[in-house]
N, C-alpha and C positions, 0 to 999 in steps of 0.2 A: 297299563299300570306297571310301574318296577316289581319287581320283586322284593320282599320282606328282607331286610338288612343287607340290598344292595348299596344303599347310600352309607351307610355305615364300612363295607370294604371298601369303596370308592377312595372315603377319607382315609381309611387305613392306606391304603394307595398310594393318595395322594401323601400323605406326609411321611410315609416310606421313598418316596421319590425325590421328596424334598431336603430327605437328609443323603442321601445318594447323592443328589447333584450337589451340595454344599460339599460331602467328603469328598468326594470327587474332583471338584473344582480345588479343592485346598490339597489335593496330591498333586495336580497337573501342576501348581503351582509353587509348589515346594519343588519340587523336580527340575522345575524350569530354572529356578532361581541353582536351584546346584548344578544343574546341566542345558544352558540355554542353547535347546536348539528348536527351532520353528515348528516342524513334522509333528512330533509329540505333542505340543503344545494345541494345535491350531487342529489336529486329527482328531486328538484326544478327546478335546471339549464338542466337536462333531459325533464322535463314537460314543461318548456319556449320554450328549443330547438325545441319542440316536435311541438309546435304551429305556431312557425316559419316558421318552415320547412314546414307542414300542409299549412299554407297560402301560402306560392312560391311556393308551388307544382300547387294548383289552379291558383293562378295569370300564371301562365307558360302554363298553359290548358294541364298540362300533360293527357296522354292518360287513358282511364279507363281502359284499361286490362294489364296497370303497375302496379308495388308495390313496395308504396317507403319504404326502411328496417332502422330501424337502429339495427348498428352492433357492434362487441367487448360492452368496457367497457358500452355507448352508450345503447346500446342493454341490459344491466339488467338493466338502469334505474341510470346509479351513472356516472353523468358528473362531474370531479373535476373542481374549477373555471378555469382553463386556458388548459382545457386539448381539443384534438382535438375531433372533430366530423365524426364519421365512419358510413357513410349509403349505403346502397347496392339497386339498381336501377334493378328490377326482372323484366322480358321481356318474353311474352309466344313465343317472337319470335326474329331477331334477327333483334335490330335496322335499321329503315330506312334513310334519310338524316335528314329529316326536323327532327325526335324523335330526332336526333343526335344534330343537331341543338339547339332545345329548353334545351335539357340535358345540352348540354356545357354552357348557357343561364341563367340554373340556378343553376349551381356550381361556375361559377363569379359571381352571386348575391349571393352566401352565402358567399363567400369569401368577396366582399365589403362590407356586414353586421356585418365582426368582424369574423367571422366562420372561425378556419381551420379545413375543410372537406378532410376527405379520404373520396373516393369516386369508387364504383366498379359500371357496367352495365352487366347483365349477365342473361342470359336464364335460366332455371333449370338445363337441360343439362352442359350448362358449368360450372354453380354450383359444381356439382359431379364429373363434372373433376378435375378442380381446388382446391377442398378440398379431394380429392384423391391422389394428390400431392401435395401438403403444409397444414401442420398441424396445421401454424396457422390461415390459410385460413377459415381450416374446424373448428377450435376453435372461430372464429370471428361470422360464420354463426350459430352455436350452441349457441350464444347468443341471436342471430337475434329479433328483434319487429316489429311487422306492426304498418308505421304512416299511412298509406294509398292505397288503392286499393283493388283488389278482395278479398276478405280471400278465396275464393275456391283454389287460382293462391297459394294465403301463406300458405295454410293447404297443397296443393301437394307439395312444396318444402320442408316444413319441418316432413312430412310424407318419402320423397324419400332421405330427407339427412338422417334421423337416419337410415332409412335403411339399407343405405352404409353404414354406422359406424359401424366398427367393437372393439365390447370395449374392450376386448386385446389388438388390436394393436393401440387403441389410446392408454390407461395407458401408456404403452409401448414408445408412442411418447414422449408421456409428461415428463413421468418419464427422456427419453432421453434428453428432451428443456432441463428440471432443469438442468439435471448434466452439461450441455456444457453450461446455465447461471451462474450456480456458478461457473464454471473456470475461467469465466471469472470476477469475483469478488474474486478471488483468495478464492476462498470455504470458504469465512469468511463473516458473519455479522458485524467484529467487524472493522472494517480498521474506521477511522477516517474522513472522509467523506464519509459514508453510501447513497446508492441510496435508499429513502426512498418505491421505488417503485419495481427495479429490484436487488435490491442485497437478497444474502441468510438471509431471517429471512424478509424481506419485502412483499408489498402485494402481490406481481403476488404468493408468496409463497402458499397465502389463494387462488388466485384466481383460481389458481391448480385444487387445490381441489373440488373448487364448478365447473370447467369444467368435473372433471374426474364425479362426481355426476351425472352430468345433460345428460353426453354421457351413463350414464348407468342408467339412470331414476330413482333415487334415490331421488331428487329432489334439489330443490335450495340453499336450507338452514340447517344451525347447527343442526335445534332439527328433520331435517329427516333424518339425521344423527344416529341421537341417536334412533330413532323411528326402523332404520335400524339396531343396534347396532354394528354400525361401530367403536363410541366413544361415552363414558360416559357423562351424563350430567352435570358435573365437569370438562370437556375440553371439552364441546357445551359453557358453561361460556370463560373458558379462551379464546376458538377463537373466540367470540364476543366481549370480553374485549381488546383485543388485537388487533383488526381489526379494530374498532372502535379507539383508541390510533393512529395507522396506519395512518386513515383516517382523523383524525385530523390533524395529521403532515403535509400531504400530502395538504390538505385544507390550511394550514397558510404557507407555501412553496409558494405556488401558489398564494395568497395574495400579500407576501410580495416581492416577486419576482414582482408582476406585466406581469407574464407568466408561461409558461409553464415548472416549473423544479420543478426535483424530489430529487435531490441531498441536501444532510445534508452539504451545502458547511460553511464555516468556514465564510463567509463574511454574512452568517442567522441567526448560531446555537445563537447568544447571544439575537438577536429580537426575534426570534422564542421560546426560551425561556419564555421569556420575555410575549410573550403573549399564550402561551399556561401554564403563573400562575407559573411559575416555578422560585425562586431567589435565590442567594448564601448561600451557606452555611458550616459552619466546614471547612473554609480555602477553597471552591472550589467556581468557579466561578457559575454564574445560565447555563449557557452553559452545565456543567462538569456535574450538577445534573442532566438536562435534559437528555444529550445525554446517561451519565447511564442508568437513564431509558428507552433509547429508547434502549442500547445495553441487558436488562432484556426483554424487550419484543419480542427484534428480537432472542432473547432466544429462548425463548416460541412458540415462531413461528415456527423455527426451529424443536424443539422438536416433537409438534403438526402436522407437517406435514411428519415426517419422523413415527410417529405410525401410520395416516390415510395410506400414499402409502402402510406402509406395510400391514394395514389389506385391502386397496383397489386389494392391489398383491393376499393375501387369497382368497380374493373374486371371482376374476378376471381371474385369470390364470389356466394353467390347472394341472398343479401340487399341486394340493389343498389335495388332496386325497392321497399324499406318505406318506407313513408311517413313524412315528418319530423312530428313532434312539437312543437307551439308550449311555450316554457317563456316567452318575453315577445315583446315590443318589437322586442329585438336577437335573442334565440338561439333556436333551435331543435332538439330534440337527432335524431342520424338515422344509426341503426344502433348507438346506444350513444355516439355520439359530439357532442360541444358543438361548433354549427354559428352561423355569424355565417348570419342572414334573408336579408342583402344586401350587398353589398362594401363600402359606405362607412360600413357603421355603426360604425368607429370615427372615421373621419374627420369624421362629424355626430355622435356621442357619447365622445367623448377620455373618459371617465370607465368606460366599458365596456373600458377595455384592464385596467384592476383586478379589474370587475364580475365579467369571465369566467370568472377563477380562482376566485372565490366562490362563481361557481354553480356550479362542478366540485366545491366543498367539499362544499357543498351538495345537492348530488347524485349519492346512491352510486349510480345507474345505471349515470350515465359513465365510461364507461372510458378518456377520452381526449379529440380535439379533432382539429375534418376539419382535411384539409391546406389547405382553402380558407382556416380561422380561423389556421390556423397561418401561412400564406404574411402573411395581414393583420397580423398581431399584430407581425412581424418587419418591413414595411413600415411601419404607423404608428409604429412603437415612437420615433421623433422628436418622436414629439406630445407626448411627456411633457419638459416643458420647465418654466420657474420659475414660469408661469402657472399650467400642470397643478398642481404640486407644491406650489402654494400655497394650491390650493382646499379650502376643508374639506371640502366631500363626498369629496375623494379620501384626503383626510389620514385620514378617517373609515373608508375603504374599505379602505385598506392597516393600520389595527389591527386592522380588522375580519379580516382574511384571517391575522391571529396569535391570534386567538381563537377559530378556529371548533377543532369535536369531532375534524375529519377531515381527513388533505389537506393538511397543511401543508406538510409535505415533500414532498410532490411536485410542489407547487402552485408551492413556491418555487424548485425546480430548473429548473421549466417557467418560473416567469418567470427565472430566471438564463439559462436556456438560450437564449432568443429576444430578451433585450437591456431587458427591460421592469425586472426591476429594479436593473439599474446606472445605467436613463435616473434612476426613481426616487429612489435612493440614489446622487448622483454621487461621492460618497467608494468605492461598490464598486467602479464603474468604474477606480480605481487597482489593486484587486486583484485583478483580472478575469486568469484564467490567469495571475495570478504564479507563480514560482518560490518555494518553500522552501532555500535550498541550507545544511543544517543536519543535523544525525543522526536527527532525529524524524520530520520529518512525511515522507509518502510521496505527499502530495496539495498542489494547488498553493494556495494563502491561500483563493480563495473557494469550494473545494470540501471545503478542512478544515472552512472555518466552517457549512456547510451541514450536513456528515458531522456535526456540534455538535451542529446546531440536530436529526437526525435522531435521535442520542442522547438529547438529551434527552425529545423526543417520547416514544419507547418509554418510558421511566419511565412516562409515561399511558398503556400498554397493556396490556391484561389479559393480552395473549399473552406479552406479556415479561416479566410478574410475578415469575415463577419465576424470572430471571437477576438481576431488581433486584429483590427483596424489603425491603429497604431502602428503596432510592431511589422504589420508588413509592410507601410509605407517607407518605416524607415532601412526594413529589409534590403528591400527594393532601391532604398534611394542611397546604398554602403557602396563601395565599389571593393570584389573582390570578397564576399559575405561568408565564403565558403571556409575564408583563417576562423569564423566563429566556433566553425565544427572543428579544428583541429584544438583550439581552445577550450572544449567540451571535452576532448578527448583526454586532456590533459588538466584540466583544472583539478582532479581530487587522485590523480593516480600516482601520488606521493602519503596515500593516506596509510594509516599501522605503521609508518617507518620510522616512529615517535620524530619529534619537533615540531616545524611548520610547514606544515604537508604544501602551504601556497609556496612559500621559497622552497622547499623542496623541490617542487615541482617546475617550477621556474626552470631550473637545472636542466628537467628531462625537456624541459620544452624548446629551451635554448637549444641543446644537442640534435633535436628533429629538423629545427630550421635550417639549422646550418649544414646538416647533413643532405637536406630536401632544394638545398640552396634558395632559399628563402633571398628577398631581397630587404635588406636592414630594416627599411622601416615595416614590411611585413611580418618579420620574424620580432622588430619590439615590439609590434601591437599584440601578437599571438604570446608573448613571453611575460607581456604588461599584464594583459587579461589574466592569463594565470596568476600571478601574484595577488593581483586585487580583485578576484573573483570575489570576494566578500566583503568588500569595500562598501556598494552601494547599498548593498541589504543592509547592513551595519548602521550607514548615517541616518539611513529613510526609517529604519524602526527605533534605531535607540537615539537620536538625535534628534534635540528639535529645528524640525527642516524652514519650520518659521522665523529662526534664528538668520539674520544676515552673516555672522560670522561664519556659522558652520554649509552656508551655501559658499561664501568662497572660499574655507577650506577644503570643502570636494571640490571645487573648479579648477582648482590647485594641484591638488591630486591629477584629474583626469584630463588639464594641459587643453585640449583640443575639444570640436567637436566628433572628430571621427572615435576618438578613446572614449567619450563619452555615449557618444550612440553606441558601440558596441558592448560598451560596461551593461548597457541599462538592459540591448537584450540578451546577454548572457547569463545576466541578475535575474532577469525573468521567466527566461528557461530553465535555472539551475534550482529557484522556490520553488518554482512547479512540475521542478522533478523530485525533490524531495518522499513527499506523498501527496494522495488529494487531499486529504484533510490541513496539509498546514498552507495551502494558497488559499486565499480570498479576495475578494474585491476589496477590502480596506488596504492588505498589502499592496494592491495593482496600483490603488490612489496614490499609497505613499509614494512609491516610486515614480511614478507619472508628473506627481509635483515635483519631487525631487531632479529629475529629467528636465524639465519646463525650464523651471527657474534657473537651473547648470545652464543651459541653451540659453537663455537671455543674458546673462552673466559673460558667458565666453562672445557672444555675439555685443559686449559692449556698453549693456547696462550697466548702474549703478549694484552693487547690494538691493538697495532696496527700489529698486528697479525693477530687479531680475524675481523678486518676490512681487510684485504687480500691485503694491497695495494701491496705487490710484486706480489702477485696473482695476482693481478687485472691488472696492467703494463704486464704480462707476454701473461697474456689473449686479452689483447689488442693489443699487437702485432702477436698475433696468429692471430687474427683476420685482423690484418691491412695485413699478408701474404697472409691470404686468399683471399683477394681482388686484392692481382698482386700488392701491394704495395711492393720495394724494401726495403732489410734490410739496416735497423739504417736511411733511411727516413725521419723517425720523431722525427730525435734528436733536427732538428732546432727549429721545431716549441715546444716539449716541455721541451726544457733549460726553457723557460719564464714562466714555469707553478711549482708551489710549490707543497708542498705535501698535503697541505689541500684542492689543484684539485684533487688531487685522490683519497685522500679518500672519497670525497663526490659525485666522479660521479662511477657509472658502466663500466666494460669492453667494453660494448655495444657503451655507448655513447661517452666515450674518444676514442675509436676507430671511431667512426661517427663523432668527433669533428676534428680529425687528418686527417682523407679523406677528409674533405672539406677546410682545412687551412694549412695544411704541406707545399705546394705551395705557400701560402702567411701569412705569420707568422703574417705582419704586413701592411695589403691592407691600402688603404688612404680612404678609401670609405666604408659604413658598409656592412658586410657579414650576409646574412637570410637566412636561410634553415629551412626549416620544412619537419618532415616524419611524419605516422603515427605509435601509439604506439602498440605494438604486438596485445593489447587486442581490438584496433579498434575501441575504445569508447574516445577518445583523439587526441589532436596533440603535438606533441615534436617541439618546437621552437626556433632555437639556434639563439641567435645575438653577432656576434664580431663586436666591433666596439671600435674606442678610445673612453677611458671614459672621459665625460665630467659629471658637476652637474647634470643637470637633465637629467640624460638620463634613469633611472628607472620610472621619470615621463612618461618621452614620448611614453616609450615603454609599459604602464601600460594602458596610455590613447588611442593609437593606436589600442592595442588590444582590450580594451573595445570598440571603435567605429566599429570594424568587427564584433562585437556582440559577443564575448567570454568569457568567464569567466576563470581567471587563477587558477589553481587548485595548482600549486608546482611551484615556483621559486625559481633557485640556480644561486644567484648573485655573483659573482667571478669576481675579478682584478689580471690581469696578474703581472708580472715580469719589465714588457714593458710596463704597462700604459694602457694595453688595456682591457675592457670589455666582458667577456666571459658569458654568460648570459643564463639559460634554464630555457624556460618556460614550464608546461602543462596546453594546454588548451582544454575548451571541452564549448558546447555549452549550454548553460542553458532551449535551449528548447529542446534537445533532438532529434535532426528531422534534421542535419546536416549528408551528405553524406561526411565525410570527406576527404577522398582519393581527392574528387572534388573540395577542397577549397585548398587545399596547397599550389598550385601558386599562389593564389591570396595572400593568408596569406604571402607568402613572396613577394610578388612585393609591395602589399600595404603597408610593415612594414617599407621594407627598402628607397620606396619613401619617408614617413615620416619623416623617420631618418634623411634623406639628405635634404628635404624639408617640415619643420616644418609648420602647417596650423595657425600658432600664436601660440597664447599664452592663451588665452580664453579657461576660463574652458568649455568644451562638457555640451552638456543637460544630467541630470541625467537619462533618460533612465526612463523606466516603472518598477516600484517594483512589484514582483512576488504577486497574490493576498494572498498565506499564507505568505506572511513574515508581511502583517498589521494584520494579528491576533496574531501573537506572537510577543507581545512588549520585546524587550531585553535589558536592559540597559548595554550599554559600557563598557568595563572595560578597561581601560591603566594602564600597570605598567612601570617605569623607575628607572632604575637599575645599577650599576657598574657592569661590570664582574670581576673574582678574582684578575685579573693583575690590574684594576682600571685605566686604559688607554681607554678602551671602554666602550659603555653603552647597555645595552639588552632593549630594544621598546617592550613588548609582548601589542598586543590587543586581544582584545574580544568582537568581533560584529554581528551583522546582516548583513549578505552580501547585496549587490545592485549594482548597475554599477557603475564606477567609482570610488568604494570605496578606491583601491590600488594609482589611479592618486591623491586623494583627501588625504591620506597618506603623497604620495612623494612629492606631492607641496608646503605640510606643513612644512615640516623636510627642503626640498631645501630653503624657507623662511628665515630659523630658520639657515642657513651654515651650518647644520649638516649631515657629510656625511655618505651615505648607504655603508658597506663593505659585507654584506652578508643576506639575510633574508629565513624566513622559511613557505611558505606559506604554510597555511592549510582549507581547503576549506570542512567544516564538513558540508553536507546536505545543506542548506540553512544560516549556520553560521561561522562564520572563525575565526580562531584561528589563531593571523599570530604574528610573531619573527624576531627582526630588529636588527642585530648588526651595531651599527654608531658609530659616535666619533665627536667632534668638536661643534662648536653651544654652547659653553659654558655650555651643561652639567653635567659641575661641581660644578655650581652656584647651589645652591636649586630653588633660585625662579626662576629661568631658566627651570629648570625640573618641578617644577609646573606651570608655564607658555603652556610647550609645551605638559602636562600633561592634563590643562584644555581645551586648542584650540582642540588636538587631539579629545579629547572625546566630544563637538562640532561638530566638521566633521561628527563623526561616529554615531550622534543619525541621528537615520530616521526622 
């Protein structure tokens, strides 16, 4: 039983502790903000914790032969402001009720004082079991601190843990945590929302290191480091300058948040800026300069901890003692790894900072490169200079290193990575961790264009065949494939230098050929792709590709088949380096028909030729056989369909339009059907129904209320008056099982149609949190087409919910009717095409009228 008005000081206690850590917390932080330094801050909130904790251990009467620990971060002394508290509760035996008791007693009173506590209870015994299997168990307790109890009880546990520790098989561990956390940060530092804590080039990156240290008694810190001659006291500097920069972030993250995140999210970067002294400059926001620097330091990081693991691997393992391997002059390979003979061999051979990466191509041994060659490579990297860069051996050396079988891409990260080719290419060095601040990309300029060059690589590989079956045929069947990579390399490295980064770049690309001595028509295929990198994306999403005009105005364009195949896959390397979330298979399609029909065209066809519609009719009916459909069928249903339904749908879907309507040409009631699309990341939405005015409203607004977003509509009026209508939609959050929504999607489209919910425009929905950092102003153009009977609607906006209903309300208003539109749903922005007519039009101040209302609508 407690004693009589023990629970009563507990609470006095506890809310004496509670105002403690509140004033406390609100000194450190007044402090910091007049004196921002790390130490204080990060000790501080350790050394408050520490006293807290210290008191409710007392007030709780915990037992004397416990020991209360703190652990992880916690345990060397660096609590970030909002970060959790991790203590371990050491027991020489194994909990009884009432321990049980008081313990759960006083992890609810740290939790009601503001504390989030991890919290472990454990004998020494289970200690060594538990960090005998899980690594980061044994990595939390290798931090461990006594706040309180025996030190006999805390010197035999951390006497019996190092014991068990085996420092092989930790490095070994660790070195594994890294590789499976940068997968999952897609092996970049550079992505556009950096975890300032867990992504590559981030702290846990440092924090590596001082665990592999401490499990091999080397000790805590940088300069026993150097005392060890692990690393020079020249990178003891940069990982404390760096670490420090880190933990600043990481400190006004946590401020300004008001919790616990570590994420560079885009709704911080411009505060966080802002008070870590950072402001715009040279046309770039204070965000852009900032995050620069922080993508320079997660550099560094990087860098820095890929020389320690490897001389920690020297140290550590037991293959320390094999013998090096002569490969020449300069290298020698030793333990798998490309080793410089002697320290000055780039300083006496400047042409071996290229060579090295060649013989890493060259030799699938290697798995890498010592930190001796690494430390050089980053030192000499100066030597490359207008002399270097003008030599033909090297000029020689660096086409060489885009033609080899293996290796490029890594070869090329590796030199990105250590500064060798921005010395090389000084136009990269403008887009060296740039910023994207735009909807698409999620990488910064010269990690997109790398992510390109990695793309298209895989088309030459037999492992990725099955994903590009396509794209590697035509890989395969290009002669000389390897100008795509130098077109990668150069397609956006004109970007930030305001104008058109594509003719910009044209410029630098021109300059490389002719320097590389390119032969003419090499050098304009490599000069052409850069200019119209953005050509084909362009027609295939904002143009309708079912248009014979607009296939031979790209044919026109792209001259050849060889300009054409190469357009198509540098187009499709270059979407799906963007991010993962802006490629899909609807993309793939576009382009694929877009391809198809160019290649019949330049090979001879008509226009509509090269669009297949007898093909496509042909193919449709094969298909409607294969389904046990009777011949000639479906003459009824498509007498009423013209020729501009065929050529803008697929075999596929004319054939899935006719199996559901052949039956009924002309139902009194609307017709919904929805399947999924091959690639399974989409739904296909057919609605026949009589057209009335606003029935592209309704069905715009319907499917916005199911939560969808439309990615492609193809609006079609029949023969007969009626509405033929495909949508794709897909869900903007991603996390839709779609197969399981399709009845719904069609019970609830077509109740709507028949029973309209008013009239009342829907709540605009929740805007995605990146689309309030990228402000886009609107664009509306209105237009005549050639004949001057129609008019072309193209906008340009930031997407949102209900942007297509808020569209069609406007034009319905105005009497102007929809005959066909071309939706394109780019990333987070839309590029969408209205062919209408009526609504007067014709008037000017009519068109500016419906000119100014539109682009209204469409600001956020």
């Amino acid at each position: 039983m407690s004693a009589p008005g023990l629970d009563a000081k507990i609470a006095s206690s506890v809310a004496t502790c509670r105002e403690t850590l509140n004033k406390g917390f609100e000194r450190l932080v007044h402090a910091y903000h007049e004196k921002p330094l790390t130490g204080p801050m990060l000790k501080g909130r350790a050394e408050l914790v520490d006293g807290v904790l210290q008191t409710l251990w007392q007030s709780f009467g915990m037992p004397a032969s416990a020991v209360l620990m703190a652990a992880g971060g916690y345990g060397r002394n660096e609590l970030y402001p909002h970060s959790d508290v991790d203590i371990l509760i050491l027991l020489p035996e194994e909990e009884d009720l009432e321990l049980r008791g008081k313990i759960s007693g006083l992890i609810t009173a740290l939790w009601d004082i503001g504390l989030e506590i991890g919290h472990s209870v454990r004998t020494v015994e289970e200690c060594i079991e538990e960090s005998a299997q899980d690594i980061t168990v044994q990595t939390n307790m290798l931090e461990s601190r006594r706040l309180a109890g025996p030190v006999a009880l805390y010197d035999h546990f951390r006497s019996v843990l190092l014991a068990n520790l085996s420092v092989p098989r930790f490095f070994k561990a660790k070195r594994a945590e890294q590789e499976q956390r940068y997968a999952r940060y897609e092996d970049t530092p550079y992505s556009l929302e950096p975890n300032s804590k867990e992504s590559p080039g981030g702290l846990r990156d440092l924090q590596m290191l001082v665990w592999i240290s401490i499990a091999a008694g080397l000790g805590h810190g940088w300069r026993e480091l150097v005392r060890h001659k692990l690393i020079n006291p020249g990178e003891a500097r940069e990982l404390r300058e760096v670490e420090r920069f880190l933990q600043h972030v990481r400190i006004r993250l946590h401020l300004l948040a008001g919790r616990r995140e570590d994420r560079l999210l885009f709704d911080y970067q411009e505060s966080l800026a802002a008070a870590l002294g950072y402001s715009a400059q040279a046309g770039k926001r204070a965000s852009e300069v900032f995050m620069q620097q922080y993508y320079i330091n997660a550099k560094k990081v990087t860098q820095l901890n890929t020389v320690l693991l490897l001389n920690f691997a020297e140290e550590f393992l037991d293959d320390r003692q094999l013998p090096a391997v002569v490969i020449d002059d300069d290298f020698q390979a030793v333990r798998e790894l490309l080793d410089i003979r002697h320290d000055r061999v780039f300083a006496e051979n400047p042409s071996s900072l290229l060579r090295c990466f060649l013989v890493m191509q060259q030799r699938s041994e290697l798995k890498g490169m010592t930190a001796r060659t690494l430390r050089a490579l980053w030192q000499n990297r100066n030597r490359i200079n207008a002399e270097f860069r003008a030599n033909p051996e090297n000029r020689a050396l660096f086409v060489e290193l885009l033609q080899q079988r293996r290796g490029i891409v890594s070869e090329f990260r590796r030199m990105n990575q250590y500064g060798i080719l921005s010395r090389y290419l000084p136009p990269w060095n403008k887009i060296l961790c740039q910023m994207q601040h735009d909807l698409f990309h999620v990488y910064t300029v010269d990690q997109h264009s790398l992510m390109v060059l990695r793309n298209l690589r895989r088309f030459t590989m037999a492992e990725h065949a099955h994903e590009y079956p396509l794209m590697t045929r035509l890989m395969f069947g290009m002669d000389r494939h390897w100008l795509l990579y130098v077109a990668a390399l150069f397609h956006d490295i004109a970007k930030g230098r305001g104008g058109d980064h594509s003719r910009l770049g044209m410029i630098d690309a021109q300059q490389f050929c002719v320097n590389h001595e390119f032969d003419r028509e090499d050098s304009d295929l490599v000069v052409w792709l850069v200019g119209q990198h953005l050509t084909m994306s362009h027609v295939a999403q904002k143009q309708d590709i079912g248009d014979p005009e607009v296939i031979s105005r790209f044919a026109a364009v792209v001259v050849d088949e060889r300009h054409l195949t190469a357009l198509y896959l540098l187009s499709h390397a270059d979407i799906r380096g963007t991010s993962p979330k802006v490629w899909n298979g609807w993309k793939a399609k576009l382009l694929e028909d877009l391809f198809h029909a160019t290649r019949r065209l330049l090979r001879g066809a008509t226009p509509q030729q090269a669009l297949g519609v007898d093909d496509r009719v042909d193919e449709a009916r094969r298909q409607l056989r294969y389904h046990g459909l009777r011949a000639d069928i479906e003459k009824p249903f498509w007498k009423n369909l013209d020729q501009l339904y065929f050529l803008r749908h697929s075999p596929d879907e004319i054939a899935w339009h006719t199996r559901q309507l052949y039956h009924r040409p002309d139902p009194p009631a609307p017709v919904v059907k929805a399947r999924l699309v091959e690639s399974g990341d989409a739904i296909q939405v057919m609605v026949y129904t009589p057209d009335v005015p606003d029935l592209f409203k309704r069905i715009c607004g319907s499917i916005a209320r199911l939560g969808f977003t439309i990615l492609d509509a193809k609006i079609h009026t029949t023969r007969h008056g009626y509405a033929l209508d495909s949508f794709m939609v897909q869900n903007p959050e991603d996390a839709t099982h779609y197969r399981d929504v399709i009845s719904l999607i069609e019970h609830e489209l077509a109740d709507r149609l028949v029973n309209p919910r008013g009239t009342e425009r829907p709540s605009a929905g929740r805007l995605s949190r990146k689309l309030r950092h990228f402000p886009i102003t609107p664009r509306v153009d209105i237009r005549a087409d050639e004949g001057g009977r129609n008019f072309i609607i193209s906008i340009s906006a930031v997407d949102r919910p209900y942007l297509l209903y808020d569209v069609a309300e406007l034009l319905g208003a105005h009497g102007i009717s929809l005959h066909s539109a071309k939706i394109a749903t780019l990333g987070e922005r839309v590029e969408d095409t209205f062919l209408v007519s009526g609504g007067g039009l014709s008037t000017d101040s009519i068109v500016l009228k419906v000119k100014q209302q539109l682009q209204e609508k469409l600001q956020l």
